[in-house]
C-alpha positions in Angstrom: 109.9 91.4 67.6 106.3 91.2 66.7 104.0 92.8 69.4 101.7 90.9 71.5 98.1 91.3 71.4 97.2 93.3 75.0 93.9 95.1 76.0 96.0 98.6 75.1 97.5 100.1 71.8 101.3 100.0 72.2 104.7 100.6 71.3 107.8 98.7 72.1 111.7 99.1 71.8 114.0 96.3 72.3 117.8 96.8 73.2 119.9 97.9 71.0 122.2 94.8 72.0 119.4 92.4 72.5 122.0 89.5 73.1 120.5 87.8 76.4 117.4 85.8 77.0 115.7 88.4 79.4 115.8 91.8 79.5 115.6 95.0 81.8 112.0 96.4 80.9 110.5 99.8 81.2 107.1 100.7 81.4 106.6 103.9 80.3 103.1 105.9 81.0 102.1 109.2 79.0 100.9 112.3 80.6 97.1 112.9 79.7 96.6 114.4 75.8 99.8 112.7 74.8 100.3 109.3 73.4 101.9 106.0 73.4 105.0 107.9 71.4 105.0 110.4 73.9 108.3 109.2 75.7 110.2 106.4 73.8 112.3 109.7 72.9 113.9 109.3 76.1 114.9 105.8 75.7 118.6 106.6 74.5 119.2 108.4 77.4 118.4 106.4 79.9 119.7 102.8 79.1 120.1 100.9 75.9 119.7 97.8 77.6 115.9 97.6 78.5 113.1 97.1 76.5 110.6 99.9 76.6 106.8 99.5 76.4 104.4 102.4 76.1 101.1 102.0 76.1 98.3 104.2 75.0 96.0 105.0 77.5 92.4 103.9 77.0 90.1 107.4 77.0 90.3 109.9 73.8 91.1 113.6 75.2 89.6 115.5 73.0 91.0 119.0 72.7 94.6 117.6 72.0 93.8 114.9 70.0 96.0 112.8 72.1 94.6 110.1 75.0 93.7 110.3 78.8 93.8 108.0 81.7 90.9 109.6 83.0 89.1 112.5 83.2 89.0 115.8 85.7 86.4 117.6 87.4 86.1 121.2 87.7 87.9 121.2 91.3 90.6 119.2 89.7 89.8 115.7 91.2 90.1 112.5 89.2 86.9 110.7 87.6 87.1 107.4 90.4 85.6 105.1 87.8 87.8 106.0 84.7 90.6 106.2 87.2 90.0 102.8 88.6 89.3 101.5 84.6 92.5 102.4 83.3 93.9 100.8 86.6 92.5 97.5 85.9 93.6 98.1 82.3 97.2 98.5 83.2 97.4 95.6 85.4 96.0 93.0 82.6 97.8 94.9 80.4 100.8 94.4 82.8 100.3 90.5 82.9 99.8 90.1 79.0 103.4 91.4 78.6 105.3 89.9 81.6 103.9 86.5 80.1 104.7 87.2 76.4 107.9 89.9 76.2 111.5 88.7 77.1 111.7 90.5 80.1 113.5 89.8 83.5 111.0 90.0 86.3 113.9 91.3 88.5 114.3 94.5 86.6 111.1 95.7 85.4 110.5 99.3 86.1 107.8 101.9 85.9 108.4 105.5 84.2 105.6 107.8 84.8 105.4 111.8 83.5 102.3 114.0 84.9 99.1 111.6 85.0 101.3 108.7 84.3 103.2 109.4 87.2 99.7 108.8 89.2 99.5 105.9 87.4 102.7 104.8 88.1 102.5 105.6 92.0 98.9 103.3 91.9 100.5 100.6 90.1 103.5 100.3 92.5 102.2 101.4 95.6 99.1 98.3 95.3 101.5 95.5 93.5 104.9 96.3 95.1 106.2 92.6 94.3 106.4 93.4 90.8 108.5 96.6 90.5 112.6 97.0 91.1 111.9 100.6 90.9 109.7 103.9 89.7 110.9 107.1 88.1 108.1 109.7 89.1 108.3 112.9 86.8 106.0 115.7 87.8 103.3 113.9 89.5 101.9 113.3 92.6 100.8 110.1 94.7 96.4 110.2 93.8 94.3 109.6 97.1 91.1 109.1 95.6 90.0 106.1 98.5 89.9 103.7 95.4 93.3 101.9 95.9 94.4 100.7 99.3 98.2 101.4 99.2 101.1 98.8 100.9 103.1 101.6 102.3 105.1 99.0 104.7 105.2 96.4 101.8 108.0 98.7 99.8 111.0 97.6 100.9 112.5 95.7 98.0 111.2 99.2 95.5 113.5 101.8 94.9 111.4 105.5 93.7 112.9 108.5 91.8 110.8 111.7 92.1 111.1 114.6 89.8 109.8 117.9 89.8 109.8 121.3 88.7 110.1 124.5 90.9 107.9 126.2 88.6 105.0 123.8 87.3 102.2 125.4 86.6 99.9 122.8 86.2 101.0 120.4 89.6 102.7 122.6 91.8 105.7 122.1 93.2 103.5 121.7 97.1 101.9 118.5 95.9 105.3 116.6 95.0 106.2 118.3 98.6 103.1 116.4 99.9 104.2 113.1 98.4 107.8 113.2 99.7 106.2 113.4 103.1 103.9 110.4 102.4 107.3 108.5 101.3 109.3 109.3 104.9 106.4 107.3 106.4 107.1 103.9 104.1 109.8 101.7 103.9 110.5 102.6 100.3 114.2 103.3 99.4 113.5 106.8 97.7 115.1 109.8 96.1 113.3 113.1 95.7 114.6 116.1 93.4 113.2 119.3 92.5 114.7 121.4 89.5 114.5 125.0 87.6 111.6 123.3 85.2 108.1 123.8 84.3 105.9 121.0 83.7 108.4 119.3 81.8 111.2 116.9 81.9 114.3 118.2 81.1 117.6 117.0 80.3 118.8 117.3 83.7 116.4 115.5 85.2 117.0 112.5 82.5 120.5 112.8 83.0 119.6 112.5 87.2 117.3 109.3 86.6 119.5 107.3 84.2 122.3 107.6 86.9 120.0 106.2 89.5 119.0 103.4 87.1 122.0 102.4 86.6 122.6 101.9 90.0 119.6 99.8 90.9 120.0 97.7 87.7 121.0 94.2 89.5 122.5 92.8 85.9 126.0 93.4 84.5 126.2 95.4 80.6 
């Protein structure tokens, strides 16, 4: 399938049985100094029915090469107006392929690792009505005061959160922090923590696919 033209460099997978008119549909969001290849390596193992979109996100990082959906200070907070730009980004981006990909609205999901799991938790914690569910790898929920989030609107979302005991770079405590945030929503939600750095590991993929498969409401 040719790819649409979006506000944001991308990559997409179709199923390997692409047989039906609609499709499950993954979005998945890079970690920052990675790119929009970053994760379609997982695809396989999750479910070779979706379609999986990654897009590239919008800022260069420049000591990896790779791309950034917004900068740090020195204190570790996010930059609130390249944080809010790639926001806005995603959402367009978001309605571009919705309109102009075969995908079924009822199953579209969010995959986020490190930064893109913050992106991820904006996305679906501001626009709730268009997610079946989010699988949350090494991240955190970002409370930057630019996003007002719909914690009693997540009913109909279902959220798998990933992390690793050992992660060096988002410690284990700030996943903690989130879990808590979730017992206060109405979000169906699943939280595990495993032997890993900051990482995914095969484990943890093996874990999320299962899940998927369960929340998927269409038959193979």
């Amino acid at each position: 399938m040719k790819q649409v033209d979006t506000n944001l460099v991308h990559r997409v997978l179709m199923p390997a049985n692409p047989g039906a008119d609609r499709h499950p549909a993954m979005l998945m969001l890079h970690g920052r100094g990675a790119d929009e290849e970053d994760l379609l390596g997982l695809a396989p193992m999750l479910d070779e029915r979706f379609i999986f979109i990654s897009p590239r996100a919008p800022y260069p990082f420049p000591y990896s090469g790779g791309f950034t959906w917004y900068d740090l200070d020195d204190t570790g907070a996010s930059d609130t107006a390249m944080f809010r730009s790639s926001y806005d980004c995603l959402c367009g981006f978001i309605q571009d392929i919705l309109k102009q990909y075969p995908i079924d609205p009822a199953n579209f999901f969010l995959y986020g690792f490190s930064m893109g799991t913050m992106m991820s938790f904006a996305l679906s914690l501001t626009m709730p009505h268009l997610f079946r569910g989010v699988m949350a790898n090494s991240g955190y929920v970002p409370m930057n005061g630019e996003l007002s989030y719909r914690w009693l609107d997540l009913s109909s979302v279902h959220f798998f959160i990933a992390h690793g005991l050992f992660d060096p770079v988002i410690p284990v405590e700030m996943a903690r922090q989130t879990k808590e945030l979730f017992r206060s929503s109405n979000a169906s939600w699943t939280y595990k923590e495993y032997p890993m750095a900051h990482e995914i590991s095969a484990e943890s993929v093996s874990d999320a696919a299962r899940w998927l498969n369960e929340r998927l409401t269409v038959t193979p």
